[in-house]
C-alpha positions in Angstrom: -19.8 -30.3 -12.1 -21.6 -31.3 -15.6 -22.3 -28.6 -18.3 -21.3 -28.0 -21.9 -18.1 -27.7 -23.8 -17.6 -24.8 -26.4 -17.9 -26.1 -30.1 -14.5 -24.3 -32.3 -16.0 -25.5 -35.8 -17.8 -22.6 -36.6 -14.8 -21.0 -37.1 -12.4 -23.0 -38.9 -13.4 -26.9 -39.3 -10.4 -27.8 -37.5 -6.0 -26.9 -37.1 -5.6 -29.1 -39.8 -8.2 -28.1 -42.1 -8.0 -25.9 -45.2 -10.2 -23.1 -44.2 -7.7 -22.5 -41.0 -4.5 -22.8 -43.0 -6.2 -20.7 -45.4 -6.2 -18.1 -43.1 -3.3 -18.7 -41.7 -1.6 -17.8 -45.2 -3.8 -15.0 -45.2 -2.1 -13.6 -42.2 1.3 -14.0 -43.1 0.1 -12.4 -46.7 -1.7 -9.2 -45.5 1.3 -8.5 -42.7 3.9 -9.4 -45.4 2.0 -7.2 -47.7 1.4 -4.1 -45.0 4.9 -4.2 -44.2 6.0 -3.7 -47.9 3.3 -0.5 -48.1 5.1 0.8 -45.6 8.6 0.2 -46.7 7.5 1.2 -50.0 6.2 4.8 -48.7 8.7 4.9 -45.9 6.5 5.0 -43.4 6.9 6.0 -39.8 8.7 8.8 -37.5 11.3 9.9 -39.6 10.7 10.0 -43.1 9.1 12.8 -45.4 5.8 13.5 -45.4 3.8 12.7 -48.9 1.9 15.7 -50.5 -1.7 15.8 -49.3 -3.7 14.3 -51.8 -1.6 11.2 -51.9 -1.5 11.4 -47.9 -5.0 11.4 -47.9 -5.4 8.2 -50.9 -2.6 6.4 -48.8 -4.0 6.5 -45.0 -7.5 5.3 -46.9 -5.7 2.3 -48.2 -3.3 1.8 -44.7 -6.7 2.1 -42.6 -8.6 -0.5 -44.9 -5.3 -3.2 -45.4 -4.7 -3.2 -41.7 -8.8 -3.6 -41.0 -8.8 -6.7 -42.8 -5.5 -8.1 -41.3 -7.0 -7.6 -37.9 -10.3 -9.3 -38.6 -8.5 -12.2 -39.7 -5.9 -12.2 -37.0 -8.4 -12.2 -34.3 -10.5 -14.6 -35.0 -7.4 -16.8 -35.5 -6.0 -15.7 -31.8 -9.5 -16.5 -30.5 -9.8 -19.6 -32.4 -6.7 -20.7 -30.9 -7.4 -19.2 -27.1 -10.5 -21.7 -27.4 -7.5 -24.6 -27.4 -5.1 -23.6 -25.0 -7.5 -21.8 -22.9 -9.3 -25.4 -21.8 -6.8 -27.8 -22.8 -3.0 -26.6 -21.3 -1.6 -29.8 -22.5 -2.8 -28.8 -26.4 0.8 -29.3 -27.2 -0.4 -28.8 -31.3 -2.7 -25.6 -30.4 0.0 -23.7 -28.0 2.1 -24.3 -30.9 0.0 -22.9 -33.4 -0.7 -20.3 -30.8 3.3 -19.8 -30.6 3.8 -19.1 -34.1 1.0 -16.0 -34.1 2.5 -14.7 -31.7 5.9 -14.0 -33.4 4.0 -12.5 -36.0 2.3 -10.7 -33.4 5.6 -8.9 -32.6 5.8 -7.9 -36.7 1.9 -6.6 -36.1 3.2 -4.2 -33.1 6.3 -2.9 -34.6 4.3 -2.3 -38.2 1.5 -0.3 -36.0 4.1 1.7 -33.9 5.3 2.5 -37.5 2.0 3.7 -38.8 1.3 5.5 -35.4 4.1 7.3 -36.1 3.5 7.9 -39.2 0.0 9.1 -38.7 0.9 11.2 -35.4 2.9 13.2 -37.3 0.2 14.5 -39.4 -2.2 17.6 -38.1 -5.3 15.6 -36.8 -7.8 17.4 -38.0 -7.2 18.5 -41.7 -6.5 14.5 -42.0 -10.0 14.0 -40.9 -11.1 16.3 -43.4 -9.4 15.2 -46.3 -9.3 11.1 -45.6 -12.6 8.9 -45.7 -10.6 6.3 -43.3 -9.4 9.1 -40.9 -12.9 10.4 -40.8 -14.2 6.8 -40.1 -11.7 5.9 -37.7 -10.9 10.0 -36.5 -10.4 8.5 -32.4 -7.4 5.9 -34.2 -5.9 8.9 -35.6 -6.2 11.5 -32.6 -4.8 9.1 -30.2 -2.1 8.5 -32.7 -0.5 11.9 -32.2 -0.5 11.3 -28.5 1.4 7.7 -28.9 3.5 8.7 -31.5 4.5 11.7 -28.9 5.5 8.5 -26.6 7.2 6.3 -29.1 10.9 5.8 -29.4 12.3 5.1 -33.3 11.0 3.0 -35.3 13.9 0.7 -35.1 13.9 0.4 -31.2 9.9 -0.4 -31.2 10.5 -3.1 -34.0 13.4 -4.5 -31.4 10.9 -4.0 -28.2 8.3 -6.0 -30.1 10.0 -8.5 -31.3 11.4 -9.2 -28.0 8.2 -9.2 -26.2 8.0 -13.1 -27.2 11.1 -14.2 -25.6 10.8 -11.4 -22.4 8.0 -9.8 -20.7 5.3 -12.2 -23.2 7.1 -15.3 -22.2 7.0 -14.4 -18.4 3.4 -14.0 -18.8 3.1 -17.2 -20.4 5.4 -19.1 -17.5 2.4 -17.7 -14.7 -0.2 -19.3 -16.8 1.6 -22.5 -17.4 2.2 -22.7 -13.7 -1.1 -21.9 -12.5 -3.4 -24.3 -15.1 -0.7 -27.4 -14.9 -0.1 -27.6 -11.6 -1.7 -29.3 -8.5 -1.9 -30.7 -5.0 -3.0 -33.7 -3.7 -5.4 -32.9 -0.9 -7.8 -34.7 1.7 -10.6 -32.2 1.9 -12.5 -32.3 5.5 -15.1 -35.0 5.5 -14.0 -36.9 2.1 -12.9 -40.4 2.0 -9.7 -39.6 -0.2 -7.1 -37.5 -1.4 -7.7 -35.2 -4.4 -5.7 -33.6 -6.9 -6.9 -30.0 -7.3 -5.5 -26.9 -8.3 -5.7 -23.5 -8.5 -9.3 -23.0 -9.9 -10.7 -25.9 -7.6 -9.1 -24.9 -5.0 -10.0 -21.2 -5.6 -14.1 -22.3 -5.6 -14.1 -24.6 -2.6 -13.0 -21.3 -0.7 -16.6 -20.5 -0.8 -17.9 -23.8 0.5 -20.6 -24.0 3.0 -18.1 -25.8 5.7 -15.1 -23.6 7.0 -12.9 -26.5 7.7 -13.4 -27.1 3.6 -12.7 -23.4 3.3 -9.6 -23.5 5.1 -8.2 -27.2 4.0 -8.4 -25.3 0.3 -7.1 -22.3 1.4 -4.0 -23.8 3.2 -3.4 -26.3 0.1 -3.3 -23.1 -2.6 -1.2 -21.3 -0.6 1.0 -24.9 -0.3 0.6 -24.8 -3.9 1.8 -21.0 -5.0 4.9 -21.0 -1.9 5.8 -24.4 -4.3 6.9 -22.2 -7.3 6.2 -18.5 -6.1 10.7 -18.1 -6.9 9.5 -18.4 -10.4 6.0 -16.3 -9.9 8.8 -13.4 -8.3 10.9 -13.7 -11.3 7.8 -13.6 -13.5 6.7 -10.0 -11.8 9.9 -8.7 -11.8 10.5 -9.8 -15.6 7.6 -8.5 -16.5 7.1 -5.3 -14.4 11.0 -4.9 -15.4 10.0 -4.4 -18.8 6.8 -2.3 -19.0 8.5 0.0 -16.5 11.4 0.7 -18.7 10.3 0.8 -22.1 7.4 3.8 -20.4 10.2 5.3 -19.3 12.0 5.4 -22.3 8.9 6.2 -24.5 8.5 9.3 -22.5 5.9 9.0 -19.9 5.8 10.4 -16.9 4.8 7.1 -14.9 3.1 3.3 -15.9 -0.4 5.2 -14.2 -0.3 7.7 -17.1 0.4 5.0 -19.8 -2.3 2.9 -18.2 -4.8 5.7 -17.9 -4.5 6.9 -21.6 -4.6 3.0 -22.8 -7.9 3.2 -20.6 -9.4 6.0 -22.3 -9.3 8.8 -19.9 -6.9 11.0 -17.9 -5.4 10.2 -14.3 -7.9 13.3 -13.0 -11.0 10.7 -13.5 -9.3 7.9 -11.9 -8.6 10.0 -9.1 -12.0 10.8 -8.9 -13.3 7.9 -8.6 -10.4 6.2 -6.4 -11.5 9.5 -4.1 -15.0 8.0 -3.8 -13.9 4.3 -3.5 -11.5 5.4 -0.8 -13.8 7.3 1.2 -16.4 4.6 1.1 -14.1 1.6 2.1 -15.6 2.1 5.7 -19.2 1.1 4.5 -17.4 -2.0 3.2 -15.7 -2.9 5.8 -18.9 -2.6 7.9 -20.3 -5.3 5.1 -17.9 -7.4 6.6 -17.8 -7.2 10.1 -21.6 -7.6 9.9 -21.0 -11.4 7.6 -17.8 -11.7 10.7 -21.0 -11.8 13.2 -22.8 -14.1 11.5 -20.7 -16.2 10.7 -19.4 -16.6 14.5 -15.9 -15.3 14.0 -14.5 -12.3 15.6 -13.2 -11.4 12.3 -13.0 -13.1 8.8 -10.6 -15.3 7.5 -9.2 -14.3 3.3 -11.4 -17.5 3.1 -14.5 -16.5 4.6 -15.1 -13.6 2.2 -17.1 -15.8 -0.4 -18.3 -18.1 2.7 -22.3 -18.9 2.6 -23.6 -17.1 5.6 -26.1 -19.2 8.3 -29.8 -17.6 8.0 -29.5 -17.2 4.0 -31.5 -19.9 1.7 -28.4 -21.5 -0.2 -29.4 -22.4 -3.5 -27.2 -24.1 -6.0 -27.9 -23.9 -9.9 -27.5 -26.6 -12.2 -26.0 -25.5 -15.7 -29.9 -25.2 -17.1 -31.2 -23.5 -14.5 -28.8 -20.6 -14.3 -28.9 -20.1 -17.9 -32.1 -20.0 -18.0 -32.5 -17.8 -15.0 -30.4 -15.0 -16.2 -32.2 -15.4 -19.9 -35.7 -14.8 -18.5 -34.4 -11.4 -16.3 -32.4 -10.4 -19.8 -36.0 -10.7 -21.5 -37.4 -8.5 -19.0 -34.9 -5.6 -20.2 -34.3 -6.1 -24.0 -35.4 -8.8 -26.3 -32.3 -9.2 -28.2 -30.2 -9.2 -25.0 -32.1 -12.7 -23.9 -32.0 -13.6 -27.5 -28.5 -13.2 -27.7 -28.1 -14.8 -24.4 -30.2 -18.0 -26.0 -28.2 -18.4 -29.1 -25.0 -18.2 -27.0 -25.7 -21.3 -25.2 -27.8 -23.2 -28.3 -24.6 -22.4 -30.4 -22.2 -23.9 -28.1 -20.0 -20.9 -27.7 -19.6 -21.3 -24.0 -17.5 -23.7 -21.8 -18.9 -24.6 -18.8 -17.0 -27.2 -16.5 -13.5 -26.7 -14.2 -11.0 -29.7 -15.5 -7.6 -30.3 -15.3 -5.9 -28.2 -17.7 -8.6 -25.7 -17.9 -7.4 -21.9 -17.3 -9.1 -20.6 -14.1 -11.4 -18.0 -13.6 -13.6 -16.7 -16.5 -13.4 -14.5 -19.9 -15.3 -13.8 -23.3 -13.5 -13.8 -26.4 -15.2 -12.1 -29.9 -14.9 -13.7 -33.1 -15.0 -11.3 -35.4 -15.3 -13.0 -39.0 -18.3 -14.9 -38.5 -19.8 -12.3 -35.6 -19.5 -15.1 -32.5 -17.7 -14.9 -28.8 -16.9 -17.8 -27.2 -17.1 -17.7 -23.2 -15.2 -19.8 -20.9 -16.6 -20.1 -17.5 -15.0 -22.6 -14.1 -18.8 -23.3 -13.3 -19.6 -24.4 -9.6 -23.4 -23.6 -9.0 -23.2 -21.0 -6.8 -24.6 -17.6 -7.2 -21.6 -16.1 -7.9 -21.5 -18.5 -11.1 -24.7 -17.3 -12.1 -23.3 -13.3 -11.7 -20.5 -14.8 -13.5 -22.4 -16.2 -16.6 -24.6 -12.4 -16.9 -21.3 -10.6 -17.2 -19.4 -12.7 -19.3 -22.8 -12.9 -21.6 -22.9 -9.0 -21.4 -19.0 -8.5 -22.9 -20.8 -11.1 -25.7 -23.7 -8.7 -26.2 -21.3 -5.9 -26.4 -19.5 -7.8 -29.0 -22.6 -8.5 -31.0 -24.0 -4.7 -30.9 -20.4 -3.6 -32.5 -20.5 -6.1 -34.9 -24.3 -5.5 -35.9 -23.7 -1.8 -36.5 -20.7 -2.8 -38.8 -17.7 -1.2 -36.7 -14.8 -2.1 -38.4 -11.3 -3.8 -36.0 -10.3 -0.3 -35.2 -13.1 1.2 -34.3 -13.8 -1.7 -31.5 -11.0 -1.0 -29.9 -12.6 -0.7 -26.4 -10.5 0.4 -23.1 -11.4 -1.6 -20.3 -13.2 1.3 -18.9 -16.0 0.9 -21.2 -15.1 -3.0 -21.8 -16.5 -3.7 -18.6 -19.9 -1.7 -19.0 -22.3 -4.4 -20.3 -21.1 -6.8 -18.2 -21.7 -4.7 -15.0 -25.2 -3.6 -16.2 -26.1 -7.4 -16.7 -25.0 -8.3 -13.5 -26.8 -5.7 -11.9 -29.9 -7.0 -13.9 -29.6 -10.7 -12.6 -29.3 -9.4 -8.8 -31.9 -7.1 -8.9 -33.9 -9.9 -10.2 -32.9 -12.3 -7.4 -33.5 -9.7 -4.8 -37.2 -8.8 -6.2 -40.0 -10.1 -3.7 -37.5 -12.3 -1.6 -38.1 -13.4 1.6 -35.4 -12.5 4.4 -33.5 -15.2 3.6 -33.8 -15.3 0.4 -32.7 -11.6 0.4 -29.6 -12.0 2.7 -28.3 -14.9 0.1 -28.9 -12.6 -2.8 -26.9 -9.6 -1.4 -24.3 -11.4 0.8 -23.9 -12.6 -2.9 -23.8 -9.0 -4.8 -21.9 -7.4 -1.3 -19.2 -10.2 -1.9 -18.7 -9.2 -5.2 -19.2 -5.3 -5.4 -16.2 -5.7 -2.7 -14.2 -7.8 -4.6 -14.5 -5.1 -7.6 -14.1 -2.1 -4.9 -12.2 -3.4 -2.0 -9.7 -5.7 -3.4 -9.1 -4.4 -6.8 -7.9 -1.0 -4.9 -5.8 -3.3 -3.0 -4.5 -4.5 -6.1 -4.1 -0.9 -8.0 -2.1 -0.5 -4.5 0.4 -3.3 -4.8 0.6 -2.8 -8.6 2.2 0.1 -8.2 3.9 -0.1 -5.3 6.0 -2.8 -7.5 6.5 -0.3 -10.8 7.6 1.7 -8.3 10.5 -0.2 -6.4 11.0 -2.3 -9.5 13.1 0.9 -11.0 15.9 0.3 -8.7 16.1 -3.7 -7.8 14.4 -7.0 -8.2 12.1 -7.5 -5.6 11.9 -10.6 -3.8 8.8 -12.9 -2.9 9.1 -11.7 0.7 8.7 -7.8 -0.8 6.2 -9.2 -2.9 4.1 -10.8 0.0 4.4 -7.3 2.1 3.7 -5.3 -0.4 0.2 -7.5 -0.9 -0.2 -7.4 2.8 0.1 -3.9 2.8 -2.3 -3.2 0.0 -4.7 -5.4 1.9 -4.3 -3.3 5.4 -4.9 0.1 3.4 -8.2 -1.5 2.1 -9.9 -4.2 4.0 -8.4 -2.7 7.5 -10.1 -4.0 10.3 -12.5 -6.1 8.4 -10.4 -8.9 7.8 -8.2 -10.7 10.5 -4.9 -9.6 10.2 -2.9 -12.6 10.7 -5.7 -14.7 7.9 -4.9 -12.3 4.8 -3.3 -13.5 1.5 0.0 -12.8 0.9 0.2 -14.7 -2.5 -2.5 -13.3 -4.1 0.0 -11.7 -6.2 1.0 -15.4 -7.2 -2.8 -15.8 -7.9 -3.6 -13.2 -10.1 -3.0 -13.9 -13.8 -3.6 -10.2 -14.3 0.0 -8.6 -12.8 1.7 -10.7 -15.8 0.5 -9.4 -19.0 3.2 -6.9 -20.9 1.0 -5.5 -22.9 -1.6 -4.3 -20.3 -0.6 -2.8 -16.9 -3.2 -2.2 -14.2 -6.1 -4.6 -15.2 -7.4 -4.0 -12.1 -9.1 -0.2 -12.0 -11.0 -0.1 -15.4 -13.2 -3.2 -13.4 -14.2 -0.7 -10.9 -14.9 1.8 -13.6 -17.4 -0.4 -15.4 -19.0 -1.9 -11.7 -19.9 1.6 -10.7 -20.7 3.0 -13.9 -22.5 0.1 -14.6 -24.9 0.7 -11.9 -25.3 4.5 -12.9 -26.7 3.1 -16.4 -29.0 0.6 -14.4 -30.2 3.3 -12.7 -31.4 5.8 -16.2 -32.5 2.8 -17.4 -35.3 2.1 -14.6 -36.1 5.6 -15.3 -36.5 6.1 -19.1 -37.8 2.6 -19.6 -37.7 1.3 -23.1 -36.2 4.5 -24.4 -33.2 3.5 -22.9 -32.7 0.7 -24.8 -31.1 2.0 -28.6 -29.2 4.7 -26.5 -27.4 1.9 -24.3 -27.2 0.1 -27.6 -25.6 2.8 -29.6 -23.1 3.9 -26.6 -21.9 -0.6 -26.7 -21.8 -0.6 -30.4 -19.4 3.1 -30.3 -17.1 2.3 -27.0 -14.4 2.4 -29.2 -14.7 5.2 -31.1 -13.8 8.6 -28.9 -12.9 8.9 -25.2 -14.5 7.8 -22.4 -15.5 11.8 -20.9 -17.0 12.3 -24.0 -18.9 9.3 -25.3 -20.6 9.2 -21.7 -21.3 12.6 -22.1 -24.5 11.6 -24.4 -25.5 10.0 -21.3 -26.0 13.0 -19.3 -22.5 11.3 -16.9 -19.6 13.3 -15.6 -16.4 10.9 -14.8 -14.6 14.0 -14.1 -16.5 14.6 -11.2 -16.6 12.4 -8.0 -19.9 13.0 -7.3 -21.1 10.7 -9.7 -18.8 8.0 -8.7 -20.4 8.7 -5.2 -23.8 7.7 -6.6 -23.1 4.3 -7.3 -21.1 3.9 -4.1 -24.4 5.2 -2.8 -26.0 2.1 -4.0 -23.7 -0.3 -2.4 -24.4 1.7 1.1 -28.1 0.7 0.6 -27.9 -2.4 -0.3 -24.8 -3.0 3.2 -27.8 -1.3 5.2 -30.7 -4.0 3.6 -28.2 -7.0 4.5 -27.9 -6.1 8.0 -31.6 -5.6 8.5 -32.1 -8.5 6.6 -29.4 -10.3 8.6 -31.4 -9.2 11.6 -34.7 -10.6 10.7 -33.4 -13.9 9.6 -31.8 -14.7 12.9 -35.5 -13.9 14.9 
């Protein structure tokens, strides 16, 4: 599969180049420089307080020195990620990449210092009396609350620092595995052996033939059983170390750390878990109906992305899917479609799977000169073409905070919100596909938007499920990969149920997912299902108010950083709190389960 490589020059001319090891100095200078501020004023948890006018004079120049260390920093990680990301055999990049990182351990243990520090102040009169605690009045409030969950300053310098060589490195041994590795396999109705790996393998599980399906299938799991001892130790290093350092910084459980890193309280995820759970039935009727059509009694984990006979499979070339989701973007804003445009005119996004090329898909911002770069594994299917509208809509969310000047801080998004552009523009690009179409037509499009509202429903509960069924046995043992693969299994019976074969379910998706393995971000699994249903709540005011709606879902992507989720979606006329709404968007998904099986009905006559 053909299609464009991102261009890296627009940020620095090159790893060798003056304007990157510019920057590079500039890092090392503004944390060197942060670091003595603080030593200076003896910031953090214990030390006195300073009178309140030079408080208020001091959190101004904190708040505008860690700003531009931040802006700088991030373009550099991204600048780097666009490397490694595509390229795992960048040895010069990864160690570029290496180096940021341990100055990336400084970083944390300087802001748990000024958390601290700034938690131990009373909020409000701050706000009052500080221009950058007014500007960045969230940073502060949620300050208190980590600096109520921080151990001394001494032991989170020592928990950063170690991050590199523990639960970081871990993380870092599940990518390595995953993008270097392969298997050499004889696909169905090919003339010779192949060398694929995870990502290939990963797309030919939604191949036309099942045999294909099932040959890749059989050779990923081949693949992950290889080195799942080291994807165990991995988890348990990893889930090891979150697990203890919440518990020692005072909370009450990872879910409660997760939730407040997420921007709301446990009471909305358990609203909205309530309304996934009780809809998993509607689901599951999804995929009996695709089990009939497909001939099989009941699907395969490899039938679940499986073209289905009586829909019109269509396959995109590169052009032809960007263009497509351009022209539906134009339909809703002009300067989403623009945005869209310049993305791929630019050459900020990475199109092709290739060995050495991370799998799956992401999109990175830029800050310093206002760019993301997006990495796609494109195959041509429709899912691709979903794929390409919600990484461009996480680059349109980037480009509204960055056109209404929000400084690093105050784009500090949860993943709650981080996933609401993205949504909306899928939601744009299938609605578009399903306008007009024939049957056929019709039951591609939402065998297409069913296979992935029950990925984001269906399997990441399955995931929140496993997730913390490990946090929770991880406190007393290591678990092995035979616990592991139950504990998937298990997640996967409480979810899909009866609408998967039982004996044909994936035990190693826990291998697969790159996801379980970050230390610095537990449960990046719930905050998608978040942004999918509130996504199509926002879809659905928006077909209502028309154009007005525009500068309002503008303003609420250019402030997702800047107060809690409850209350920015407030201005939006949304209750998280209650399950009702969540029901709403679920209510969508029912419609569109009861328009495939009529559809599916009509295209077999």
């Amino acid at each position: 599969m053909t299609g464009p490589h991102w261009q890296l020059t627009s940020i620095y001319s090159g790893l060798d180049a003056d304007d990157y090891r510019s920057a590079r100095r500039e890092v090392s200078e503004r944390l060197a420089a942060l670091e003595a501020l603080a030593d200076e004023h003896a910031l953090g948890a214990g030390a006195p307080l300073q009178a309140d006018g030079e408080r208020a004079a001091l959190v101004d120049r904190v708040v505008d020195e860690l700003n531009a260390l931040l802006e700088v920093r991030h373009t550099i990680a991204t600048y780097l990620t666009g490397f490694t990301a595509v390229n795992a055999f960048d040895d010069a990049a990864r160690a570029e990449a290496s180096t940021l990182r341990r100055e990336g351990g400084r970083l944390a243990a300087l802001e748990a210092r000024l958390v601290a520090w700034l938690g131990r102040f009373d909020d409000e009169r701050l706000v009052e009396a500080s221009r950058g605690a007014r500007e960045h009045a969230h940073f502060v409030r949620q300050a208190g609350v980590w600096s109520r969950h921080q151990m001394s300053d001494e032991a989170e310098s020592l928990a950063a620092a170690l991050d590199d060589s523990g639960g970081g490195a871990w993380g870092r041994l599940h990518t390595d595995l995953n993008a270097r590795t392969a298997t050499s396999v004889r696909l169905p109705g090919r003339d010779a052996s192949e060398s694929l790996g995870v990502a290939a393998l990963v797309n030919l599980q939604a191949d036309p033939d099942r045999a294909v399906r099932a040959a890749a299938y059989d050779a990923e799991v081949e693949l992950l059983e290889r080195f799942d001892v080291g994807y165990a130790a991995a988890m348990n290093g990893v889930k090891g170390q979150v697990r203890t350092l919440a518990e020692r910084r005072g909370w009450p459980d990872v879910v409660a750390a997760a939730t407040f890193a997420q921007g709301i309280s446990p009471g909305v995820l358990a609203a909205m878990q309530e309304a996934v759970e009780e809809a998993l039935p509607v689901f599951r009727r999804y995929l009996i109906t695709k089990a009939r059509l497909l001939g099989v009694p009941r699907l395969a984990w490899y039938d679940r992305r499986a073209p289905v006979p009586g829909a019109a499979e269509r396959r995109f070339t590169w052009e032809e899917g960007s263009a497509f989701v351009a022209e539906r973007f134009e339909r809703f804003s002009p300067a989403l479609a623009a945005y869209a445009r310049r993305a791929d005119r630019e050459g900020w996004v990475d199109v092709p799977p290739r060995a050495g090329k991370r799998s799956g898909a992401f999109c990175a911002a830029v800050p310093s000169p206002a760019e993301s770069r997006i990495m796609l594994n494109w195959g041509g299917t429709l899912d691709d073409v979903t794929t390409l509208a919600h990484e461009l809509g996480h680059g349109y969310h980037n480009d509204c905070s960055f056109r209404f000047g929000r400084t690093p801080l105050q784009r500090r998004t949860p993943m709650t919100l981080a996933e609401t552009a993205s949504t909306f523009c899928e939601t744009l690009v299938i609605e578009a596909m399903l306008e007009g179409a024939e049957a056929d037509v019709r039951l591609a499009v939402l065998e297409e938007s069913l296979t992935g509202a029950t990925g984001i429903t269906v399997d990441i509960h399955s995931r929140f499920l496993f997730e913390r069924a490990v946090f929770e046995r991880r406190g007393d043992r290591e678990l092995s990969v035979a616990e592991l693969d139950t504990l998937m299994l298990d997640a996967q019976q409480a979810t899909y149920g009866d609408g998967l074969d039982e004996t044909l379910r994936f035990a190693k998706a826990w291998a697969e997912k790159p996801h379980y393995y970050s230390s610095g971000l537990s449960f990046y699994n719930f905050p998608y299902t978040f942004g999918f249903l509130f996504g199509l709540g926002l879809y659905a005011r928006s077909t209502a108010e028309g154009a007005a709606f525009v500068p309002r879902y503008d303003t609420l992507l250019a402030s997702t950083g800047m107060d809690e989720v409850a209350t920015l979606v407030r201005s939006m006329d949304i209750d998280v709190e209650d399950p009702a709404f969540w029901r709403e968007g679920l209510g969508i998904v029912a419609g569109r389960v009861d328009e495939y099986a009529a559809a599916a009905e009509e295209s077999s006559t």
